[in-house]
C-alpha positions as CSV (number, residue, x, y, z in Angstrom):
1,X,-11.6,22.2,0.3
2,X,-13.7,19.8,-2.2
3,X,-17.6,20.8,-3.4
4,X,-20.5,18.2,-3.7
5,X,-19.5,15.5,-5.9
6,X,-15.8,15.9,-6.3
7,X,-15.2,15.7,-2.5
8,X,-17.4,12.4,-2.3
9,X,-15.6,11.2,-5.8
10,X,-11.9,12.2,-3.9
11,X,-13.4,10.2,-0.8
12,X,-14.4,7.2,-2.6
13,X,-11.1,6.9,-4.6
14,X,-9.0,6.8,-1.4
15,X,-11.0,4.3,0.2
16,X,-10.7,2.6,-2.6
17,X,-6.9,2.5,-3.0
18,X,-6.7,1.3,0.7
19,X,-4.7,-2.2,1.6
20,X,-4.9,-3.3,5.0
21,X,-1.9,-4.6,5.9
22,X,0.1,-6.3,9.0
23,X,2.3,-3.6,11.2
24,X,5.4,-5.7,9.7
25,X,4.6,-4.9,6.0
26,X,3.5,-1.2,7.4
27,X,6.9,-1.1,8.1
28,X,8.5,-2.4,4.9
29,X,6.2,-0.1,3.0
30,X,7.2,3.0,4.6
31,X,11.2,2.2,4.5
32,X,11.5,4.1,1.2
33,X,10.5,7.7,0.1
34,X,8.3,7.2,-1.6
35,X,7.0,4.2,0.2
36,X,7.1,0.8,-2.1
37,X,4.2,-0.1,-4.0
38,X,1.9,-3.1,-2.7
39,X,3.7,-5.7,-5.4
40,X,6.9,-4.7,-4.6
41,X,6.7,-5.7,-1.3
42,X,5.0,-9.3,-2.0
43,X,7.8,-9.4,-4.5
44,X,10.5,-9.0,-1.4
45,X,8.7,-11.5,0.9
46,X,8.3,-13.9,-2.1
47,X,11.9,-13.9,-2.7
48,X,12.3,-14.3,1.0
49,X,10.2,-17.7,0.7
50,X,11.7,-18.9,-2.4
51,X,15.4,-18.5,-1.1
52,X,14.5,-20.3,2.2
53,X,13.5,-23.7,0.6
């Protein structure tokens, strides 16, 4: 598939790009094709937070 330094350069970029996150935001992440982005799911639990004060 990849030779030499591209396959280690594709390797290191997706490690990279990686977020560990909690099953429940693995969850929220994945309810949309294409899945939300990282900030857009901080955004919804942020507005979760804010409206519950």
């Amino acid at each position: 598939m990849y030779q030499g330094e591209d396959e280690q350069r594709t390797i290191d970029n997706a490690i990279s790009n990686l977020i560990p996150v909690c099953a429940s935001c693995h969850r929220v992440i994945h309810r949309a094709r294409p899945p939300y982005q990282m900030e857009e799911v901080k955004d919804f639990y942020q507005a979760q937070l804010d409206s519950s004060i």
